[in-house]
C-alpha positions in Angstrom: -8.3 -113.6 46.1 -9.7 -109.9 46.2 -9.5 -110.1 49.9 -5.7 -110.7 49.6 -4.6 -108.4 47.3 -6.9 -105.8 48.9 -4.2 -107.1 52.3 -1.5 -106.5 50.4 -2.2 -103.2 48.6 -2.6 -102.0 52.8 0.6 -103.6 53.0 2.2 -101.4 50.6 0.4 -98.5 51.7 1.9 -99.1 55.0 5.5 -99.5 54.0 5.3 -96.7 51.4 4.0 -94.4 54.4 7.2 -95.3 56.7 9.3 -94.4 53.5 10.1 -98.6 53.3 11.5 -99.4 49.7 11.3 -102.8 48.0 15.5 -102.5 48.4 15.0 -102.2 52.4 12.5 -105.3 52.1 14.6 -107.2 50.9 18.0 -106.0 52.7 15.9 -107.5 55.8 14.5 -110.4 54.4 17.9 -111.5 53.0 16.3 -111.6 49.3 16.8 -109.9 46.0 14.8 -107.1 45.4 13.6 -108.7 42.2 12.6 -111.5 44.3 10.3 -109.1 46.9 9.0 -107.2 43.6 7.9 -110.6 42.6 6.2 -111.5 45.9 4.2 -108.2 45.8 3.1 -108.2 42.6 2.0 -112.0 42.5 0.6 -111.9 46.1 2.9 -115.5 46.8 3.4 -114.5 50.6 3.6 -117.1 53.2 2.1 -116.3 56.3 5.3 -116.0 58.2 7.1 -113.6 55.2 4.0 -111.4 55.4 4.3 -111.2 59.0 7.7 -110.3 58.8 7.2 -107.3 56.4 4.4 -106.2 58.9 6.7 -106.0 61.6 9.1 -104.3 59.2 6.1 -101.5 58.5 5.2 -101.3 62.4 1.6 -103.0 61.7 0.1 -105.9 61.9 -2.2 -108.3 59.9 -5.1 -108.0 62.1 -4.6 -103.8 61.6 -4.2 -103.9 57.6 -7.8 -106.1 57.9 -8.7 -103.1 60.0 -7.5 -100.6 57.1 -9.0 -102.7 54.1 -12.6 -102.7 55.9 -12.1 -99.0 57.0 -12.2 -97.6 53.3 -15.4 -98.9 52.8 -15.9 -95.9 55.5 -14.3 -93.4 54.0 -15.9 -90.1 53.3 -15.0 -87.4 50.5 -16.8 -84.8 52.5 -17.9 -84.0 55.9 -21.6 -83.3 56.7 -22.5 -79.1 58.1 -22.8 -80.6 61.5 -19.8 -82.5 62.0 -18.1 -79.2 59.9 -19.6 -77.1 62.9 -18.7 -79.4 65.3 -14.8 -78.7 64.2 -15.7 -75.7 64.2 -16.4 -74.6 67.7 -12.8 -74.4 69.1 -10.3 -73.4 66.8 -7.7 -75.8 68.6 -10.1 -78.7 67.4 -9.5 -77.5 63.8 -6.0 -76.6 64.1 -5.3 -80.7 65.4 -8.0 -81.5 62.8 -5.8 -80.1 59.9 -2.5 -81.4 61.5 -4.0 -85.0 61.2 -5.4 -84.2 57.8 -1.9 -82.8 57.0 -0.4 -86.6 58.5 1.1 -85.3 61.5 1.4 -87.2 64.5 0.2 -86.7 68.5 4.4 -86.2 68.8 4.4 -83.9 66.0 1.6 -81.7 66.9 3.0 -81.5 70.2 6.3 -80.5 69.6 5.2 -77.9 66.8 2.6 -75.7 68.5 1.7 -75.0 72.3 -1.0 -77.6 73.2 0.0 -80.5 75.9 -0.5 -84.0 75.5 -2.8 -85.2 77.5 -4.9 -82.1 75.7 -3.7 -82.9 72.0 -5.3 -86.8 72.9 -8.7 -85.1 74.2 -9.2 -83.1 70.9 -8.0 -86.3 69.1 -10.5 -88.2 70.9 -13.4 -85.3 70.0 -12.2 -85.6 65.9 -12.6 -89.9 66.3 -16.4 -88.9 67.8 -17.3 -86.2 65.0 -15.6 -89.5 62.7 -13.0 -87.4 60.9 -10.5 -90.3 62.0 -9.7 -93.0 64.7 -7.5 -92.7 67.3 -5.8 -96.3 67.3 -3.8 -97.9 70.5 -0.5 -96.3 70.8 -1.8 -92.7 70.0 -1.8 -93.1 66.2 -3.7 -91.8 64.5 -6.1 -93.1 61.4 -8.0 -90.8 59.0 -11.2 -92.2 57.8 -12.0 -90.1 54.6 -10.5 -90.4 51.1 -7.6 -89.2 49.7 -9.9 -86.7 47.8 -11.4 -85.5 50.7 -12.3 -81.6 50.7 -14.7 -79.2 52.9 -18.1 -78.7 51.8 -18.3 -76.3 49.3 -19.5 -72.1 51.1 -20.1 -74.9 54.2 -18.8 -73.6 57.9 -14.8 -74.1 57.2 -15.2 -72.7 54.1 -16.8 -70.0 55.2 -14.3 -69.2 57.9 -11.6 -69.9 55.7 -13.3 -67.3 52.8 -13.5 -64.8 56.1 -10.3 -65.1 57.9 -7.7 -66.7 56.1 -8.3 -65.4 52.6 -7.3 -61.8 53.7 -4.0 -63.3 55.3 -3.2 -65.0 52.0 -3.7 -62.6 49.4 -1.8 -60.1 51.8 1.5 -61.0 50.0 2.9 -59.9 46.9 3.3 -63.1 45.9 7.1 -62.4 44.8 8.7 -64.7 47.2 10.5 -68.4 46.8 7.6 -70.5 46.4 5.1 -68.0 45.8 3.3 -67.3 42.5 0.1 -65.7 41.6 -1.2 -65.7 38.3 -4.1 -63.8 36.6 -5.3 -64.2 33.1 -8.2 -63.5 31.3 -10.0 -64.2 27.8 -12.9 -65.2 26.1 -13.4 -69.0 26.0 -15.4 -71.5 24.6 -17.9 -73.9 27.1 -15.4 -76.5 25.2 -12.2 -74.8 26.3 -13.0 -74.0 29.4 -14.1 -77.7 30.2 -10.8 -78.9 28.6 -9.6 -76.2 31.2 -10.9 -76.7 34.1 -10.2 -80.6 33.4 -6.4 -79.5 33.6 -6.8 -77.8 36.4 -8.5 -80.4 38.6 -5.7 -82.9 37.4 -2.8 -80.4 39.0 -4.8 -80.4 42.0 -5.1 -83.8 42.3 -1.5 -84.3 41.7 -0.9 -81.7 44.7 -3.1 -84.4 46.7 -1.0 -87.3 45.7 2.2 -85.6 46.7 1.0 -84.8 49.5 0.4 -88.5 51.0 3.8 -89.6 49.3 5.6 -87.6 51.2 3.8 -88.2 55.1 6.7 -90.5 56.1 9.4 -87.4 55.9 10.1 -85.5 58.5 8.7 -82.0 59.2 12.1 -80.6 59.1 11.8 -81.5 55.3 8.4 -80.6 54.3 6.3 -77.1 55.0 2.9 -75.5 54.6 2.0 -74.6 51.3 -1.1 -73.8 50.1 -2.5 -73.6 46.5 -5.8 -71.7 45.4 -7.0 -73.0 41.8 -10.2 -70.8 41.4 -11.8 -70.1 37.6 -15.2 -68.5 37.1 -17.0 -66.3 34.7 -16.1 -62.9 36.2 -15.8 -59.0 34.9 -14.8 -55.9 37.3 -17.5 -54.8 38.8 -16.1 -51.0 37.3 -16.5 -52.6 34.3 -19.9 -54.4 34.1 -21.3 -51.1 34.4 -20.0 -49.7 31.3 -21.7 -52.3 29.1 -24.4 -51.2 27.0 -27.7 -52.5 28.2 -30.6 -54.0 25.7 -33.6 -52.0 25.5 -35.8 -53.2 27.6 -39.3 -54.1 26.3 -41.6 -51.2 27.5 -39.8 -48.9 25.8 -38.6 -51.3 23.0 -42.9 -50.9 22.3 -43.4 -47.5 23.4 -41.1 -46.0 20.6 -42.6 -48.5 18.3 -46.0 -46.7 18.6 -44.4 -43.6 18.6 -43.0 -44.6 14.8 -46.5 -45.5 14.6 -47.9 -42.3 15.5 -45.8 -40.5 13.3 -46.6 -39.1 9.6 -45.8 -41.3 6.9 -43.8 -39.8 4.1 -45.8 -40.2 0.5 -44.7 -42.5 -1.3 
């Protein structure tokens, strides 16, 4: 039983990734959509309707069984070497980012200046460092989660923090799309959990959007990027002006001093 709904949760997957609705499921079935609603949700497929809707998502059985034992292979996070393996030609990242970003060998292609037969080779370099499998056909198949992110100050990071964070902030953040906020306060360690709960959620609903919206087209869907970043932090201009505690060498040396002083009569 787990088996086949894990099969049919790929199949939906699938479908939902071509932009397939229940409604176009069932226009080619030649059934109600309540009836197809019905099907997925009590997993009552025969093996000749299920192959049917595979054909209707461009897959097959034998390739969802390939999906459902690929997640147990998923990763959240690279490792330093395979970061630094990305790393060492910046054409490898860019296709390693266009896959991440659900673009396809056609897409890549067409949208920056790399040939085919050269797109397939860095391909083929991102399936050996295991950041996704290049499947018959040219398609491509990530292999980490839908949570994946670089390691944290690890080599993409760091490049990112040296390169790419100077070309970001380098806007006034005024434009369609654009927004920068900066607030500060004084928070409690209960508030700022609370807070940085929130935060995490938004960016996980960023993620989710993100993989709903694969099967548009690129004519309908653009780069955006969001930094979420909250630390304790005061201006360095700032800091300087606090008012430093005694230290203890001198917290004891004008204690003996008070020693050493008369004492009024009393």
């Amino acid at each position: 039983m787990e088996q086949r709904a894990a099969l049919v949760d790929a199949l939906k997957r699938a479908l939902k990734a071509r932009g397939i609705t229940y409604s176009d499921v069932a226009d080619a079935l030649q059934l109600s959509e309540p009836s197809v609603k019905r099907l997925f949700s009590g997993g009552q497929f025969t093996l000749e309707r299920f192959e049917q809707i595979c054909a209707l998502a461009q897959t097959t059985i034998s390739e969802l069984a390939r999906t459902v034992d690929g997640v147990k292979d998923e990763v959240s996070q690279l490792t330093r070497e395979q970061e630094r393996a990305i790393m060492s030609d910046r054409k490898l990242l860019l296709v390693a980012l266009c896959a991440l970003n659900h673009l396809s060998l056609e897409q890549i292609v067409n949208a920056y200046d790399i040939s085919k037969t050269e797109c397939i080779a860095l391909l083929i370099q991102l399936d050996r460092v295991k950041l996704l499998e290049l499947l018959p056909g040219n398609r491509i198949k990530l292999k980490v989660t839908r949570a994946f992110s670089w390691l944290p100050n690890g080599p993409i990071q760091q490049f990112f923090k040296a390169q790419a964070q100077r070309e970001y902030f380098a806007s006034h953040f005024d434009g369609p799309s654009e927004v920068m906020l900066v607030t500060n306060g004084l928070l409690s360690k209960a508030s700022t959990e609370a807070l940085l709960a929130k935060l995490r959620r938004v960016a996980n609903e960023f993620t989710e959007k993100h993989h709903a919206e694969a099967h548009l087209p690129l004519t309908e869907r653009r780069p955006l990027s969001m930094v979420l970043a909250v630390r304790p932090w005061e201006l360095e201009e700032m800091r300087a002006l606090r008012r430093r505690p005694p230290d203890k060498a001198s917290a004891k040396g004008s204690a003996a001093k008070a020693e050493a002083r008369p004492r009024p009569i009393v």
